[in-house]
N, C-alpha and C positions, 0 to 999 in steps of 0.2 A: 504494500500500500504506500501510496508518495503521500508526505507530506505538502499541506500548502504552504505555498510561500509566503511568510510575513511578508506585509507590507508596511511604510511607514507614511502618515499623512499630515501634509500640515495645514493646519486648519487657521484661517486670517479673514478678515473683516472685506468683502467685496469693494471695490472701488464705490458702490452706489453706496455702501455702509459708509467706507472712509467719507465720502462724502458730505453726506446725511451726518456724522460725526463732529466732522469740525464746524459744518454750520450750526448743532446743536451746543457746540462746545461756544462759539463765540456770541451765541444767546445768553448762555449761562457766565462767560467771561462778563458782559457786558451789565446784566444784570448784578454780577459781585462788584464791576467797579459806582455802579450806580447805589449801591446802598455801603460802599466803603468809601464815598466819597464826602458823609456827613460823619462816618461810624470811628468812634476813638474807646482805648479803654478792651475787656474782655472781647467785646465784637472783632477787634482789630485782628487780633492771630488765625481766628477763624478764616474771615474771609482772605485774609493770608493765603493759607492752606486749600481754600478755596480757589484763588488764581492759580496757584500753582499745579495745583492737580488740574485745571484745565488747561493750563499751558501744556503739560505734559503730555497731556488727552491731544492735544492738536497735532502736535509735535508726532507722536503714533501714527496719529493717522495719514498726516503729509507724507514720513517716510515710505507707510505700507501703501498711498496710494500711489506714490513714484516710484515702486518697487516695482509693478503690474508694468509687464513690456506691452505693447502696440499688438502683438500677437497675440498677448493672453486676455486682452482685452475682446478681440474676438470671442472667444471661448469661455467665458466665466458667465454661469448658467444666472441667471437675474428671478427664477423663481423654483419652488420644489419639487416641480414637474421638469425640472429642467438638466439636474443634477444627476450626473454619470454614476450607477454602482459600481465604487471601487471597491468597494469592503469585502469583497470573497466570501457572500453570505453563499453563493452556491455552494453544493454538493460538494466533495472532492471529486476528480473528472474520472475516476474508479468506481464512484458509488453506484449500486445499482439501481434501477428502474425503478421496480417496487419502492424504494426508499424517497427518487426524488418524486413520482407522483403521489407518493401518502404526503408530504411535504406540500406540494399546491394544492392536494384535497384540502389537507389541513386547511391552508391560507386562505380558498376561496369560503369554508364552511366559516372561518371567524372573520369573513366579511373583506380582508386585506387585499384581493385579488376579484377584480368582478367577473364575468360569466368569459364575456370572449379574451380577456387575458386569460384565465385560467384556461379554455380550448387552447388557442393559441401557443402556451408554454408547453401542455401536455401534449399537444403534435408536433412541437419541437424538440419534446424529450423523447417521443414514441419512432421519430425519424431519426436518430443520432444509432448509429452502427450497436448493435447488439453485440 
């Protein structure tokens, strides 16, 4: 029996994320300097702390969004429908028949899989070489 191959994934904030991020961060930036501009005394450290972790927050997200080349821009899915299974939830490519159609019976019986995905997967598993 083969083993699957680990995989290793990194997981980071979409460009529409990074985006949506620093525009949410320089609302809340703005908002700290708007009430640290009358605030002396205990309030003061706070909102301190407060700039500072959204400078940082912005700082994140400029890098990870200048991280994203021209090409991956193409390809970076924008909703949950969109999203490539990398995670090697199949079978192992050994496992027999019996095992992966009780596996979509399962899925479609608790709802996970609707009628023509499940046909669909079970005539692409009933056509793979015996």
């Amino acid at each position: 029996m083969m083993k699957a191959k680990r995989q290793t994934v990194s997981l980071r904030p979409s460009p529409l994320a990074s985006i949506m991020g620093i525009i949410g961060l320089i609302v809340i930036l703005v908002l700290g300097g708007y009430m640290m501009y009358g605030a002396f005394g205990i309030d003061t450290a706070f909102l301190m702390v407060w700039v500072l972790f959204g400078i940082g927050g912005i700082v994140y997200f400029v890098v990870n969004l200048t991280s994203f080349s021209k090409s991956d821009m193409k390809h970076i899915p924008l909703t949950a429908d969109e999203v490539i299974d990398i995670a090697g939830d199949d079978p192992a490519p050994d496992a027999d028949f019996e095992t992966k159609l009780r596996k979509i019976e399962a899925l479609k019986k608790d709802g996970l899989l609707s009628e023509q995905e499940y046909r669909r997967k079970r005539d692409e598993i009933l056509n793979q070489k015996w």
